[in-house]
Steps between C-alpha positions, in 0.01 A plus 500: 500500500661835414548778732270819477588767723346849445642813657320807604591844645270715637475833698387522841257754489333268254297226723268344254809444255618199707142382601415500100808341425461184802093496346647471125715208569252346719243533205753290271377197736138550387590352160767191407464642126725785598778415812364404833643679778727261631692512203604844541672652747594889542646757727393829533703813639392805620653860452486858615337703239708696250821281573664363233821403680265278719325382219834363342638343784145276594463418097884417488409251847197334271735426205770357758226249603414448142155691341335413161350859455492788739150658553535865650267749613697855572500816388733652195808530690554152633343364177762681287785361734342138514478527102907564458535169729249255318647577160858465632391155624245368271228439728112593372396795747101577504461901584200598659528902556310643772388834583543582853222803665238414238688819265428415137802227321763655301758298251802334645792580310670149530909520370522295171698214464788504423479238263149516363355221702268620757446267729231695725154498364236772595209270626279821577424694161702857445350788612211567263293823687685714270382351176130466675509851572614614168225321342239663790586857438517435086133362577386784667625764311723700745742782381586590818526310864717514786655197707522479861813232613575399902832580595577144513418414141765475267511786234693296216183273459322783353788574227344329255156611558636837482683455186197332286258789659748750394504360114127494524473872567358475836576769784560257797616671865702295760438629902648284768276417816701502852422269713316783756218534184335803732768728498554432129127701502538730749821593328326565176317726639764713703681505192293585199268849444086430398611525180705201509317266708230551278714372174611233716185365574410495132793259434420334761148420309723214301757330734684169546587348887780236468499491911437228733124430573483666790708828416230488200217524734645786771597682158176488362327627845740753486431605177106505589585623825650829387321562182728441247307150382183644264209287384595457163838396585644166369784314717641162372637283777765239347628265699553109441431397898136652593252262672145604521452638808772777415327552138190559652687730787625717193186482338295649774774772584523642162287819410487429125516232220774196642701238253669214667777303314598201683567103457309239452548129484251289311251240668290237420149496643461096574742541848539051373671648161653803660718250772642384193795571323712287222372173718575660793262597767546781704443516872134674523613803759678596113269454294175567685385822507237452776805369762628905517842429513543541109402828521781553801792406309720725299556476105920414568303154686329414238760513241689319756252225548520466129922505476483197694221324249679629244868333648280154589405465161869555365605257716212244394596547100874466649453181628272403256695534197810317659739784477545584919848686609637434812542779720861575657542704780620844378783704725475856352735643677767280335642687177551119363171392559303423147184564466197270473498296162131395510367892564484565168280185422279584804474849394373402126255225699347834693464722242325243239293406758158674518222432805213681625449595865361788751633744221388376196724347248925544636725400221867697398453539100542829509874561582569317850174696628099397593284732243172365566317832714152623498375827648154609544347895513263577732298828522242657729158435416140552682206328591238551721518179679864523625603866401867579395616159374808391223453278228749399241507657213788307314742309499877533395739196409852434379329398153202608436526877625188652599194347498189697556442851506554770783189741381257572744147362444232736488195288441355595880497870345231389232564472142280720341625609134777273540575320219667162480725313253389087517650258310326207389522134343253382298348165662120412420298537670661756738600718246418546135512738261123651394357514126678811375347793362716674178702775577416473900758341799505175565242405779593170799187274650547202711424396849812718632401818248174480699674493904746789303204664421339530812806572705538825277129571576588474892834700522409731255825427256520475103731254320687432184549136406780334290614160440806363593780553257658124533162326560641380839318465884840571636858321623810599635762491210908389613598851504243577789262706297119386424295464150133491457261684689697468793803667351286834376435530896806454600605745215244772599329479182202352622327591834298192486459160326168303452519149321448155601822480717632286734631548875830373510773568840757676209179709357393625876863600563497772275143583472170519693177270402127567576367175648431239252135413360533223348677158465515205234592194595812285296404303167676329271279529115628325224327481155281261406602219350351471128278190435659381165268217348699218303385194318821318567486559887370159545823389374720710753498224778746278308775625265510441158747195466288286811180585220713334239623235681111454595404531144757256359423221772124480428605372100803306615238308806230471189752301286628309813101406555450427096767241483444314825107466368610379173687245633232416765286538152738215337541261814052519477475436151750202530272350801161551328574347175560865304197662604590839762285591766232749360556767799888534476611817260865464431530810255733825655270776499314262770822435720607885464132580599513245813805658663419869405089422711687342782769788462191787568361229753237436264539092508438305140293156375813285457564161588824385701531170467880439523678579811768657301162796403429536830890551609521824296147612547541508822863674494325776273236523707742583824617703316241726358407509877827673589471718226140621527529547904837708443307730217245584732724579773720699297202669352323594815834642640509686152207662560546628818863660477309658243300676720774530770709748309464754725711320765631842660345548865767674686838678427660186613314361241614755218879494595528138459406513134674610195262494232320829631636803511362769671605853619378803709396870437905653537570727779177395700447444851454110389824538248703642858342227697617234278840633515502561872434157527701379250827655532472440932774270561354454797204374371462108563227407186629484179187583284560875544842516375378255182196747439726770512721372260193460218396852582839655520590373159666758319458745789126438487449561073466181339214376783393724639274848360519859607159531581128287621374617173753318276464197719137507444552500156721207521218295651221352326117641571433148608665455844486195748585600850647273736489722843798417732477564920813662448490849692719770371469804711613701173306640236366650234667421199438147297751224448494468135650131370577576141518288191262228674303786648489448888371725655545582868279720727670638818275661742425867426521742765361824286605765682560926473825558567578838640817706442665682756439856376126451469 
């Protein structure tokens, strides 16, 4: 059994570090498909914070007892001194940065290596507020803003923000916050005339806090406090750590309009699929919200958590693929010590390897670092049941960008003599395109044209309609962006979309549904076999050389018969004195007769005297049993695979076939289903990943059809539907088989689908 040791350094102010770290190892147990706890062993060391001679001297101690990786969780200094010793000794080193005081994260600048190979690999994402907040202010259209920084927060990290502001033509203000926020005020005013306080607090209408959440909040009273916060202000709060209880804290203190930028982690609803991760389950105080001590942990735990999955499963594929390096003890303080010669093996393990955990999906693709992040914007809203509230607004991630919009609704207000842009898809019978009059615009009816309709009566609003440039519901394309109807929403050239549209998770994520009204169950509808009548189908049981075979034994038995009665014929005639018995025909046509009747069953008026007759009579008539009882076997199976054509009940059913092809509508909520499903490596059935093959063919041209109407052309008027109990909780858009013309219903969920500036 090979030795796994894992080292870890972390700093003492940091007590859930260690306790995450002792839980993640202990979680390994929970699962043999990973590493069971016993097979690992690990030492951890604890520093002073901000020490990097400390930090040097514990991590030099691990490698003297012999480490596989080196899992840290410190802040820049000691991460950029620990960095210079794990490249100079080969060992894999896991970097966790943590933000002490809850001040906002800035960049470490880690020394390169000296000879390109980095063996430290950023496990928590680079500092991304800057690019969020670029994006936020390009949103909302500001020219001119002002940011407020604590005195502990690191000025460098907002070079770059600076320098892309600057390029965009914006006029951005920097004002540092001591720690003493009240005398920062009370200065202000003790220092600058009416005139100037009175400028100030009209830049202060657009401002940016990069501050700790609780410096936010007694710098927000402040502001209200003294006057210099107005109603139509607008503060954005950025800051990756904010739980909810301090977002609601800002929320309430503010005067005017608040935007929150922090983290978020994705989650599964079903708590059963949430526990687990890459067939490994995680304890439940992790992954279940309802325990409360999720929502206690800091983001550097999490990514730690996940540095540890991450190692296990490096380990696993280590062991797995036969190629394990021994570890020697490493003296670092020895000029003549070498270093490691497995690190660099372990290190390409790590960053190949790719896992999903508390954080989402961890892998080190993009240049030794974790780029997987997601944001989300929240801003004030109002309701009468629970007052001043915050909802998202949007969300911001590493690929996609932005997705939603930051416009304020104003539907509460009314929307009298507003006039809306809707996009539509044409879909009988939801919407469909009147009888045109020459020379006047083209008018819409349907069943949604009609809810459209009286919606505009009730708000008061007027509409333009257009169809859909690509003829699409909407899907998210590899770039990040959206086509269809979903795409002009996104885009902001639609305020609303009305079609028969489905619900999908990836749909809701980027816009908002009304509730659906109504559903269609799954169906599989093939056309109708056509009844083709033939003459010759009788003949179809047997093939054509057992019918000649048939045909040449009834002449061949006849001749046998004719001679054997002629010489019966000749033996009577001898005995009788030349006179033959009146009743006994001896010509051919008689015998060939005799053995064709008792072929068809039909018998015959012959006489078998002889026993050598009645030897081959009776063979023949053995045999025309065998024959007749396998024709009517053959021909009653004939006639009911016939009417058994239709053999395909269930998707099992059509993925075990190849003489059907079939294919879906392309970029549909059923086409992205299929290749969820299909391209999951996770995913234990087969039949998904051989439907998706079919469909996919030729990235989805050859089978499959850009819209329902060209599948419904493809598909005969006569239809024979063979329901399936197959529940898809998708929607709205048919499977179209083409070429043999399947056709495949998956439930409908017709919907409106509101944009965010409506």
């Amino acid at each position: 059994m090979p030795r796994i040791t894992l080292g870890a350094i972390f700093e003492e102010n940091a007590v859930r570090d260690d306790e995450i770290f002792q839980l993640a190892i202990s979680d390994l147990s929970l699962n043999d498909d990973i590493l069971q706890s016993e097979k690992i062993t690990h030492s951890v060391k604890l520093i002073e914070p901000n020490n990097p001679f400390q930090a040097v001297q514990e991590a030099c101690e691990l490698m003297n007892q012999g480490i596989l990786a080196l899992v840290t969780s410190t802040g820049c200094a000691a991460a950029s001194a620990l960095q210079s010793l794990t490249d100079a000794m080969h060992i894999p080193h896991l970097f966790i940065q943590r933000n002490g005081d809850g001040i906002p994260r800035t960049a470490c600048h880690l020394n390169p290596s000296p000879d390109g190979e980095s063996y430290t690999l950023a496990a928590r994402p680079p500092v991304r507020i800057n690019d969020v907040l670029l994006t936020l202010v390009s949103e909302l259209h500001w020219q001119k803003f002002i940011v407020f920084y604590e005195s502990d927060y690191d000025i460098r990290g907002l070079q770059t923000f600076m320098d892309q502001a600057s390029r965009l033509g914006l006029d951005v203000s920097l004002q540092r916050v001591d720690r003493n926020i009240s005398r920062v005020f009370t200065d202000l005013f003790n220092t600058m005339r009416t005139e100037e306080l009175n400028r100030y607090r009209d830049t202060l209408r657009r401002a940016v806090l990069l501050m700790s959440p609780r410096g936010a909040e007694v710098f927000i009273h402040q502001a209200v406090e003294t006057n210099l916060a107005s109603k139509d202000s607008h503060w954005v709060y950025a800051n990756e750590e904010v739980s909810d209880a301090e977002m609601m804290e800002l929320v309430h203190s503010s005067l005017g309009r608040m935007t929150i930028i922090r983290q978020i982690f994705p989650m599964w609803r079903d708590t059963n699929i949430r526990c687990m991760r890459n067939n490994h389950r995680i304890s439940s105080l992790l992954c279940d919200p309802q325990e409360g001590y999720l929502q206690s942990l800091e983001v550097s735990n999490l990514y730690l958590y996940d540095s540890v999955l991450m190692l296990a499963n490096a380990f696993y594929r280590k062991l797995e693929d036969r190629k394990w390096h021994s570890m020697a003890s490493l003296n670092c303080m020895r000029k003549s010590t070498k270093p490691w010669n497995g690190g660099w093996s372990m290190l390409d393990t790590i960053q190949k390897g790719r896992i999903s955990g508390l954080t989402g999906m961890m892998d080190f693709r993009a240049e030794g670092s974790n780029s997987h992040v997601q944001f989300e914007i929240l801003g004030t809203s109002y309701s009468e049941t629970f007052g001043k509230d915050a909802k998202r607004l949007a969300t911001w991630d590493s690929t996609r960008g932005l997705n939603g919009s930051l416009k304020e609704s104003r539907i509460e207000s009314g929307m009298q003599g507003v006039t809306l842009k809707i996009v539509t898809l044409l879909e009988e019978p939801f919407v469909m395109v009147a009888e045109n009059i020459l020379g006047q615009p083209k008018r819409y009816k349907g069943f949604s044209i009609d809810v459209l309709d009286a919606l505009a009566k009730i708000l008061g609003f007027k509409y333009d309609i257009y169809q859909v440039g690509d003829g699409k519901y909407g899907s998210a394309l590899p770039n990040g962006s959206w086509n269809g109807m979903i795409g002009e929403l996104i885009g902001k050239r639609a305020d609303l979309a009305i079609s028969a549209i489905t619900i999908t998770p990836e749909r809701e994520s980027v816009v908002d549904f009304s509730k659906r009204y109504l559903d269609y169950s799954v169906g599989i509808l093939m056309r109708k076999s056509e009844e083709k009548i033939n003459i010759f189908s009788l003949l179809a049981p047997f093939d054509l050389a057992v019918w000649a075979c048939i045909a040449a034994a009834i002449p061949v038995v006849g001749i046998m018969i004719f001679l054997l009665r002629r010489i019966q014929a000749v033996r009577s005639q001898n005995n009788t004195g030349g006179h033959p018995p009146a009743s006994v025909s001896t010509s051919l046509q008689s015998a060939i007769w005799i053995v064709y009747g008792a072929f068809v069953q039909q018998g015959g008026d012959s006489v078998l005297g002889s026993v050598a007759l009645r030897i081959v009579m009776g063979s023949w008539w053995l045999f025309t049993l065998i024959v007749c009882s396998s024709y009517t076997a053959n021909l009653a199976a004939y006639l009911t695979v016939s009417r058994m054509d239709n053999a395909v009940r269930s998707f099992q059913d059509l993925s075990k076939q190849v003489d059907l092809v079939y294919g879906t509508v392309r970029d549909s909520a059923v086409y992205e289903y299929f290749r969820a499903k299909g391209t999951n490596p996770l995913e234990q059935d087969s039949t998904f990943a051989e439907l998706w093959r079919t469909i996919n063919k030729n990235n989805g041209h050859e089978n499959s059809v850009s819209s329902p109407s060209e599948g419904i052309k493809k598909v005969t008027a006569s239809l024979a539907c063979v329901l399936t109990r197959r529940m898809l909780n998708l929607n709205a858009v048919e499977l179209t088989i083409s070429h043999v013309c399947f056709y495949l219903v998956v439930q409908y969920n017709v919907d409106f689908v509101l944009g965010s500036g409506t």
